[in-house]
N, C-alpha and C positions, 0 to 999 in steps of 0.2 A: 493675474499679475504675479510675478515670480522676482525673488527679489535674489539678487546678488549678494552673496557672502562670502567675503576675503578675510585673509589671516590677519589683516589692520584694523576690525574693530566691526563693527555694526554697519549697513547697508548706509548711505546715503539718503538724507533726507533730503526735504526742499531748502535750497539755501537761505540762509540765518536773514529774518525780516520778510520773506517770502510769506502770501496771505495762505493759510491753512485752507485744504480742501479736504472737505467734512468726509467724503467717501475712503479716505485713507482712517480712520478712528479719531480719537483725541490726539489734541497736537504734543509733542512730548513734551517730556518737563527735562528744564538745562540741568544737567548733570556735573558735577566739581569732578575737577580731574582727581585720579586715582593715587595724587599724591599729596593733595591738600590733606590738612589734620583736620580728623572728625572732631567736632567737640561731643564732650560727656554728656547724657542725658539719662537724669537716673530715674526709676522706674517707680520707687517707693518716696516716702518722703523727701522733703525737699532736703538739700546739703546743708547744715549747719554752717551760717555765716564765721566769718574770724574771729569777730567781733564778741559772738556769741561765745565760742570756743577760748576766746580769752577771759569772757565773764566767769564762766565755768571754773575756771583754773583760779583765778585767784578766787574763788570761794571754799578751792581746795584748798590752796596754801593757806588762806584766811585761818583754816583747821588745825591748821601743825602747829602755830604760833604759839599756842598754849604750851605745848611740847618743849619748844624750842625754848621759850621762856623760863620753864621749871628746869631744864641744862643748863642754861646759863646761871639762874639763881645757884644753882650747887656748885656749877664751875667757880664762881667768886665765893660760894664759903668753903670749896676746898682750897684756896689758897689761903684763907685766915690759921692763924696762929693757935696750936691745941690741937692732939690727937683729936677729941671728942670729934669738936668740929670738921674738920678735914676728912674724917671717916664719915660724918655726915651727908657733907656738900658732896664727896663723891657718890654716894649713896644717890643724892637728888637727882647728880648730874646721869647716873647710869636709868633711873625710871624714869629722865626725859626723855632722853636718846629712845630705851627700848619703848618707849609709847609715840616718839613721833615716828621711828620704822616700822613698829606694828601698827598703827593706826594707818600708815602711807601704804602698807602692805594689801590690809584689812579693805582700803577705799579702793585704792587704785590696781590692784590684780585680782584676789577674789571677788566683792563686791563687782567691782563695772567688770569681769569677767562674765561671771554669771548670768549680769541681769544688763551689762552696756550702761550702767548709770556710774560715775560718782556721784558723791554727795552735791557737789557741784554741778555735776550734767543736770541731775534728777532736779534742782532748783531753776536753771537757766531754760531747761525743757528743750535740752539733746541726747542725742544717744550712738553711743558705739559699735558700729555692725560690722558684721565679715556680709559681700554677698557671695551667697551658696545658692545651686541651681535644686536645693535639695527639699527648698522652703518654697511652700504657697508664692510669698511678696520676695523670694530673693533674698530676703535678708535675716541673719540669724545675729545671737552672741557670740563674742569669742571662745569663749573658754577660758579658762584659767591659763593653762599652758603662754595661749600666744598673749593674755592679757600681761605675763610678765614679760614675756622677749617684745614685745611692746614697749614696756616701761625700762627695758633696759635698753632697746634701740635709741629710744629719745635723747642716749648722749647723743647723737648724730643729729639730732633735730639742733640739741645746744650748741653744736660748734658756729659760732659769731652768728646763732642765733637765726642762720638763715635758713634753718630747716622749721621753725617756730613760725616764722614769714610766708615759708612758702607757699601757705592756701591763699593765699590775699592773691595769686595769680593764676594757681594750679586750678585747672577744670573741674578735677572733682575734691578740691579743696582738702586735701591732702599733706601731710609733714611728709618728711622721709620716712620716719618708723613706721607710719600708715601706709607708705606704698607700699615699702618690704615685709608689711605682713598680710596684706591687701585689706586694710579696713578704711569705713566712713565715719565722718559724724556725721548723722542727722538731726534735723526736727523732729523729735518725737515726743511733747510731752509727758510725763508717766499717769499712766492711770490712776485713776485717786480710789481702786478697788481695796 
């Protein structure tokens, strides 16, 4: 049997509802035209839910609080009356500040660079990947580098907040800063090694 091949696609089968005859092989499987969108299907653990990704985060901000609170405390006692004091409250106000940007520094670029955890991922049990064809499962850490052009793409995510939204529809659950640097979150709890 010799099958005809044209520049329009694949040979003609037997027309659609036609009962299969076993001597031609298995009957084929329907195929989505070549313009339908594939969905994501990721290889390693599963995608970290929204839900999950926002448990996460407010565990981080949960952290800066303390921070934020010892700047404020100094913000109002630099405005009280008295060198002494004023020289004080600034004093507070500057070791809140420099410990809620090194601490946000320390969590969210070196830390989850390294190892794909905040403090937050690492309690809600997700994790931050780049995939790379370079690794066994696909998936590696960032790095430091992209872990900060990460944290600094997220203004993008904040603008009215719809880049913050966007996994709640996106296939592989994705912000903006995660697509432009190609990372996931996943399910990965951390090892208790």
């Amino acid at each position: 049997m010799t099958h005809h091949m044209s520049n329009f696609g694949p040979p003609p089968g037997p027309p659609p509802g036609a009962p299969h005859d076993p001597a031609r092989g298995p009957s084929p499987q329907p195929q989505s035209p070549p313009w339908a969108q594939q969905t994501y299907v990721p290889s390693g653990p599963p995608l970290a839910s929204w839900g999950r990704r926002v448990a996460g985060a407010l565990i981080d901000i949960a952290l800066l609080l303390p921070f934020y609170l010892v700047a404020g405390v100094g913000g109002g006692l630099s405005q009280e009356s008295g060198i002494f004091v004023t020289v004080f409250g600034l004093l507070v106000t500057a070791v809140g500040w420099l410990g809620f940007i090194g601490f946000a520094v320390w969590n969210h670029v070196l830390k989850q660079g390294r190892t794909g955890y905040t403090i937050g991922k690492g309690v809600i049990g997700i994790k931050l990947v780049r995939k790379t064809p370079s690794t066994a499962d696909g998936q590696a850490t960032i790095g430091v580098p992209m872990a900060l052009g990460r944290q600094l793409l997220h203004v993008l995510d904040a603008f009215c907040f719809i880049g913050y939204l966007w996994p709640l529809w996106d296939d592989k659950r994705q912000t903006f800063a995660d697509k432009l640097v190609g990372t996931l979150v996943v399910v990965e709890p951390r090892s208790q090694a």
